[in-house]
BALUM-316266 format. One line per 2 residues: their letters; for each residue x, z, y of C-alpha. Coordinates in steps of 0.25 Angstrom, whole numbers, plus 2048, in hexadecimal, padded with zeros to 3 digits. Layout:
// residues N
A) X Z Y; ... $
***
This chain:
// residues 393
XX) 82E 80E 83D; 83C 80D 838 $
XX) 845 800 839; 845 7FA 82D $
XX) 853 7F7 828; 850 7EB 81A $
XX) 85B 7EA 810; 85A 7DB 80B $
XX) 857 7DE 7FC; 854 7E9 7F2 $
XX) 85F 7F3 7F1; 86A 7F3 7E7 $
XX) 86B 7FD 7DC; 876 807 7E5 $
XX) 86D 803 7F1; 862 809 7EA $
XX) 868 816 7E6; 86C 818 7F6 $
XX) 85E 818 7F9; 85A 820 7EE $
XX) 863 829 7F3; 85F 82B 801 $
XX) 852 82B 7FC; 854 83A 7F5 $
XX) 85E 83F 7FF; 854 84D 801 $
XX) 84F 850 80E; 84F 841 814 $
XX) 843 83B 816; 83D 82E 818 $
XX) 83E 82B 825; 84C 830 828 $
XX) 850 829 81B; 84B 81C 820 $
XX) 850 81F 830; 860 821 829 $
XX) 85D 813 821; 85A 80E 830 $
XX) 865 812 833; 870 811 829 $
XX) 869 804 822; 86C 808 813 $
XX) 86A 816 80C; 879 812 808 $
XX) 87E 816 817; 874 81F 819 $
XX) 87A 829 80D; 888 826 811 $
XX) 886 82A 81F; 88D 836 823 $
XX) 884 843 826; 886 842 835 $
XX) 882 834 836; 877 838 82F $
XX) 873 844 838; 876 83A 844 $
XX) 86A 831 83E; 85F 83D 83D $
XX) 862 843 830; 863 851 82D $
XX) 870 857 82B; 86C 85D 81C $
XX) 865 84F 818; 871 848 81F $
XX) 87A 851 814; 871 84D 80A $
XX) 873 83E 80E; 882 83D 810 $
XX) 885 845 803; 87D 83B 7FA $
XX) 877 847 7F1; 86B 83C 7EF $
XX) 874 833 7E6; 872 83A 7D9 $
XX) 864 83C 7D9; 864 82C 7DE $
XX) 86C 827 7D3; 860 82E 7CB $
XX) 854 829 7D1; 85B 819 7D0 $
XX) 85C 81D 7C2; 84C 820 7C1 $
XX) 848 814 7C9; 84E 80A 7BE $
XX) 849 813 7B3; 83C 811 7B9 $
XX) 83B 804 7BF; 83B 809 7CE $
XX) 840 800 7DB; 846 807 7E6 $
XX) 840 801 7F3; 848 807 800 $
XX) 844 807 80F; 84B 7FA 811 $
XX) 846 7F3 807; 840 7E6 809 $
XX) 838 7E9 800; 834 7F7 805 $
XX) 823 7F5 80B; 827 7F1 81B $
XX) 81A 7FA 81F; 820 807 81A $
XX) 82D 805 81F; 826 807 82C $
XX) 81F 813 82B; 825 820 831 $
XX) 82B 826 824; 82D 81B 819 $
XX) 832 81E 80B; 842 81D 809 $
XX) 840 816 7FC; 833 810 7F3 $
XX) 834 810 7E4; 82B 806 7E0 $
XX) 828 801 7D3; 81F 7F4 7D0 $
XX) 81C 7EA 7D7; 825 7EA 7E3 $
XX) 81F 7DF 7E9; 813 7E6 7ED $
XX) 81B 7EE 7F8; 819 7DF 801 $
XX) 80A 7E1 7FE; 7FF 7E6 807 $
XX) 7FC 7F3 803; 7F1 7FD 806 $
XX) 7F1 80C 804; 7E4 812 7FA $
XX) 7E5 81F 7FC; 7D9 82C 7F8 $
XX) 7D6 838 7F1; 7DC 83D 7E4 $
XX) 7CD 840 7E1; 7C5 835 7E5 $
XX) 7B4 834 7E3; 7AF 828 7DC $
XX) 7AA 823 7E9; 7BB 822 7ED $
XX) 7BF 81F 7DE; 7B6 812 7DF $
XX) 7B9 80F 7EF; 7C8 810 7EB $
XX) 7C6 808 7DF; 7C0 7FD 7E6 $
XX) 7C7 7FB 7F4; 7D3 7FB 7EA $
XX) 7D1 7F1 7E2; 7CA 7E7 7EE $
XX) 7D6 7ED 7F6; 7E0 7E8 7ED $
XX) 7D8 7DC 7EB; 7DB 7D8 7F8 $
XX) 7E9 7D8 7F6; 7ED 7E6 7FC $
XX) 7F5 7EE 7F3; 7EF 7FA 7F2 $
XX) 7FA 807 7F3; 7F7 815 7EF $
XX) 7FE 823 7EA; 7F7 821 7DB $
XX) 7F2 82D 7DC; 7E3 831 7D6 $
XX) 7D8 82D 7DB; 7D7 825 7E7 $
XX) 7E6 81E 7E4; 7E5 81C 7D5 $
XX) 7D9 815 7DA; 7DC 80C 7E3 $
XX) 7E8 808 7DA; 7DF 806 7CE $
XX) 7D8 7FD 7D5; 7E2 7F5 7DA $
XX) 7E8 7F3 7CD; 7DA 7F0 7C7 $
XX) 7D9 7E3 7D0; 7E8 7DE 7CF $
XX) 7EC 7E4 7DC; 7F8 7E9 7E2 $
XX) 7F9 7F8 7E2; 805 802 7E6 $
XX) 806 811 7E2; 80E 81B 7EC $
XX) 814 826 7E5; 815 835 7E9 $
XX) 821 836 7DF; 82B 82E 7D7 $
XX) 827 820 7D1; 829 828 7C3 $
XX) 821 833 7C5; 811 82F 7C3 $
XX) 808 837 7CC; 7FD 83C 7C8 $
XX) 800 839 7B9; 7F4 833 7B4 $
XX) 7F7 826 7BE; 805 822 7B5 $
XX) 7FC 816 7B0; 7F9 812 7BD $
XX) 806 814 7C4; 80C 80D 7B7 $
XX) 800 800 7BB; 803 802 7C8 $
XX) 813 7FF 7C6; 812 7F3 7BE $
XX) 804 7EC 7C9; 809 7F4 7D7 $
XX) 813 7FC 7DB; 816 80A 7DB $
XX) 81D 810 7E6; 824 81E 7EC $
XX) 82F 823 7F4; 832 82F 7EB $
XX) 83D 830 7E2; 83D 82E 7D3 $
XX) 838 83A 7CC; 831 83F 7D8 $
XX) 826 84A 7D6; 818 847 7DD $
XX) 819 854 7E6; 80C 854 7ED $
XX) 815 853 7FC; 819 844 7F8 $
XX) 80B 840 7F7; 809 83F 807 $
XX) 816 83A 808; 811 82F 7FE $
XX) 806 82B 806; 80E 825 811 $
XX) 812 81B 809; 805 817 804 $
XX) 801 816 813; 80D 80E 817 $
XX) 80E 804 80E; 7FF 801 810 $
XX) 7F8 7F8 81C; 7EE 804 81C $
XX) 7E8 810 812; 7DA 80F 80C $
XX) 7D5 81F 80A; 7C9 81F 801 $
XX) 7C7 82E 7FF; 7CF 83B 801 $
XX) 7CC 848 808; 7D1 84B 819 $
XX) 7DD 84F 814; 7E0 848 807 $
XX) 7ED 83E 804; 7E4 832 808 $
XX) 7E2 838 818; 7F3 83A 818 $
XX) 7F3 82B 813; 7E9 827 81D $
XX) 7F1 82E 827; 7FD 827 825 $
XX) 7F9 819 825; 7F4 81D 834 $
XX) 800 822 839; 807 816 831 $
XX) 7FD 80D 839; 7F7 80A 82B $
XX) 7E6 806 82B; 7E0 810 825 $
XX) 7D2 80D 81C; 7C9 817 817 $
XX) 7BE 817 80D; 7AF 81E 812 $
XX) 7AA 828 809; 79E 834 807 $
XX) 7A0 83D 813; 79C 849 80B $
XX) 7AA 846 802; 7B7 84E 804 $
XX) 7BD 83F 7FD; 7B8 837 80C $
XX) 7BC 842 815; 7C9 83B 816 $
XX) 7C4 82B 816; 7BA 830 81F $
XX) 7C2 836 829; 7CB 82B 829 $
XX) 7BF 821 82B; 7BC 829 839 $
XX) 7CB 82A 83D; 7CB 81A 83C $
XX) 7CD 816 82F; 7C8 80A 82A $
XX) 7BC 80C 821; 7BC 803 814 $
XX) 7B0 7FE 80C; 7B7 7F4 806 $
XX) 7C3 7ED 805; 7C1 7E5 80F $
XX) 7C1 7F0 81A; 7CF 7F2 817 $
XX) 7D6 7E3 816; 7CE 7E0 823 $
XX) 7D4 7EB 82B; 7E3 7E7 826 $
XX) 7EA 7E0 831; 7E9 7D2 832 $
XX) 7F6 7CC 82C; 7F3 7D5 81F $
XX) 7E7 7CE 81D; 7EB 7C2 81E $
XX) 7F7 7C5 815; 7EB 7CC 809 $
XX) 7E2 7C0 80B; 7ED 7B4 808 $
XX) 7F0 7BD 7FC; 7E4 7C0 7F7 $
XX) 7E0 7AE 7F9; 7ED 7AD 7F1 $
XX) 7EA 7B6 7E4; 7DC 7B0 7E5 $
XX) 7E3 7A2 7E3; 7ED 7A8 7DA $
XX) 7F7 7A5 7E2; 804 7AE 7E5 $
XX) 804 7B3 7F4; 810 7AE 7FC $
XX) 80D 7BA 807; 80B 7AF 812 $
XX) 7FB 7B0 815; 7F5 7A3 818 $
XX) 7E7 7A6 819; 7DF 7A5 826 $
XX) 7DC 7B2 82E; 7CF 7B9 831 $
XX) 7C5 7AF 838; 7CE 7A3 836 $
XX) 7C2 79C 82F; 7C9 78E 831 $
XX) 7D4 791 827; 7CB 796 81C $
XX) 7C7 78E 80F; 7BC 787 80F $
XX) 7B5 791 805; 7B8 79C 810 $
XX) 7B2 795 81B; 7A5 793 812 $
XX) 7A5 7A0 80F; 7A6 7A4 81D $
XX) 799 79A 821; 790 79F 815 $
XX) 793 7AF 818; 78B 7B8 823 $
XX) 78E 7C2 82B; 780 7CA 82B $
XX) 77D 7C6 81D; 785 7C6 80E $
XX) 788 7BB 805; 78A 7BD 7F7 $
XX) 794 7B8 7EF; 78B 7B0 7E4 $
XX) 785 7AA 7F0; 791 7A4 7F7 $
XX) 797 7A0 7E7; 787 799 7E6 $
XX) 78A 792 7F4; 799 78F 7F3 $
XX) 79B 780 7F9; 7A9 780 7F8 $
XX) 7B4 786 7EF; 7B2 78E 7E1 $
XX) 7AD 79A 7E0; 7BD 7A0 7DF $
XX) 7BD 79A 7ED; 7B5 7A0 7F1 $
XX) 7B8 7AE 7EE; 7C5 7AC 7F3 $
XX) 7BF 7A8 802; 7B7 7B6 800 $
XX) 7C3 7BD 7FF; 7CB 7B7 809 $
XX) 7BF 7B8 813; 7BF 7C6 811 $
XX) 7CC 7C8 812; 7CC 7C1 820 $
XX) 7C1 7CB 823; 7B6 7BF 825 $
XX) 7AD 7C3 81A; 7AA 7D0 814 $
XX) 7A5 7D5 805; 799 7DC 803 $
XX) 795 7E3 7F6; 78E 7DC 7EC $
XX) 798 7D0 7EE; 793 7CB 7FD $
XX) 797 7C5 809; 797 7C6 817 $
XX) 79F 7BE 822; 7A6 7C9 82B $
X) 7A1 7C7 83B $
***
């Protein structure tokens, strides 16, 4: 994990054209760009360093040529041009605004370009990731962890791709969630084509992201190189199909080796689309039903932090980001609604929901709903199909 090293604001116009710059110096990658801004500070004293200082700090002598003649700036003077034309931010390594989590993975990006809503990089995000040929069985799981997914206040981050992604991003849109697209290429190149309306929704309701320049081709190497991204900006990765070997299985592997919870979705044994989720299921994944089985395997201060937001846009309030709401088993902090929901449900036996709205004593029925919620959220009651209820042991 590299030291972080924050810049105090977003940068200036010539600040930005020396990142942009030391973003397209060929043959530097991620991780040496990010260990010279360690060292040096600013991409500025980076590219005015001489070449043996930059040999002296591990860089190779023909990249260190590269570097110290500024062959970049042309071609940077270009791409600032095409991220005005096209409404694109420029969001570098230190960067207050650059996501925390992916800042400490082995190999973060130099650079985002983002456009949309840039508000959402603060959010908690969770990687949806399967097959570009899903069965209707992972077409209806996806479409449906989605939207409760995002429901529960996790935005929900994908590569837009077919299938599985456009899925899980539809969803999230359909419900009024948050969503964020990692690109394989330039913010101005749509791939695949036939998603251009939804990478143009997803601009104007989430965010699209990618560390590639301006222009950038979707070569099928940058996909993998993609997923990392998706993985690291994410609490954990959801799989809901793909085969052994499949973009979803590099994802998934990831998110491990970032330390990221890993979630996958059962399916038919005698499908090639399970082989992957299944596999996972049996090296540790978490197997997901339901939504549920994914919010309460997130670590504690996450949860706290979905449920006070999701009490908040129940009352139509604006979340100030400080949770205020009682944690799991703290029954004496709880509404009064909560608690009589707490008497009235079993453990061994479901409730309906008519039943409790026919039996409410205190609150409105909107109250009510919203101590559902927030007991299932705290993990103390758990849905059932069919709109039941049942208090968890």
């Amino acid at each position: 994990m590299l030291k972080s090293v924050m810049c105090p604001s977003a940068p200036s116009q010539e600040e930005e054209l020396h990142w942009l710059a030391l973003r397209l110096v060929p043959g530097l990658g991620a991780r040496s760009a990010a260990r010279l801004i360690e060292r040096f500070r600013t991409p500025e004293a980076v590219l005015r360093a001489s070449p043996s200082e930059l040999e002296a700090a591990g860089v190779p002598g023909a990249v260190a040529q590269s570097l110290a003649s500024g062959c970049a700036f042309d071609e940077a003077v270009d791409q600032q041009h095409k991220l005005r034309n096209e409404g694109v931010t420029l969001i570098g390594f230190t960067d207050p605004r650059y996501p925390q989590a992916l800042r400490d993975i082995f190999d973060p990006p130099l650079v985002l370009f983002a456009r949309g809503r840039l508000e959402l990089l603060a959010s908690v995000m969770l990687g949806v990731v399967g097959t570009r040929r899903p069965t209707p069985y992972g077409l209806a799981a996806a479409e449906r962890l989605g939207r409760d997914l995002a429901n529960s206040g996790l935005t929900i981050v994908s590569g837009m791709a077919r299938g599985i992604d456009t899925t899980a991003h539809k969803a999230a849109l359909a419900v009024g969630g948050n969503t964020v697209a990692v690109f394989g290429c330039g913010l101005d190149v749509t791939y695949p084509s036939e998603n251009r309306k939804l990478a143009g929704e997803i601009g104007e309701r989430g965010l699209l992201l990618s560390e590639f320049p301006m222009g950038a081709t979707a070569y099928p190497q940058n996909f993998p190189i993609r997923n990392r991204i998706i993985s690291g900006l994410s609490v954990g990765v959801l799989v809901v199909e793909g085969a052994m070997y499949s973009g979803s299985a590099i994802t998934a592997k990831l998110a491990m080796e970032q330390g990221r919870e890993v979630f996958a979705v059962p399916g038919n044994i005698t499908s090639r689309g399970s082989w992957g989720p299944n596999l996972l299921i049996k090296q540790g994944a978490r197997l997901v039903q339901e939504w549920t089985d994914v919010v309460e395997n997130l670590p504690s201060q996450i949860r706290e932090r979905l449920i006070a937001e999701g009490k908040n846009r129940l009352l139509g309030q604006a979340s100030d980001g400080q949770p205020s709401l009682p944690l799991a088993g703290d029954s004496g902090a709880m509404s009064e609604v909560s608690r009589w929901v707490l008497d009235r449900l079993q453990v061994d036996a479901a409730t309906h929901l008519d039943q409790l709205l026919d039996n409410l004593e205190r609150g409105s029925p909107s109250e009510l709903l919203a101590a559902l919620f927030e007991l299932e959220m705290l993990g103390l009651v758990r849905q059932l199909p069919g709109k039941n209820f049942v208090k968890v042991w």
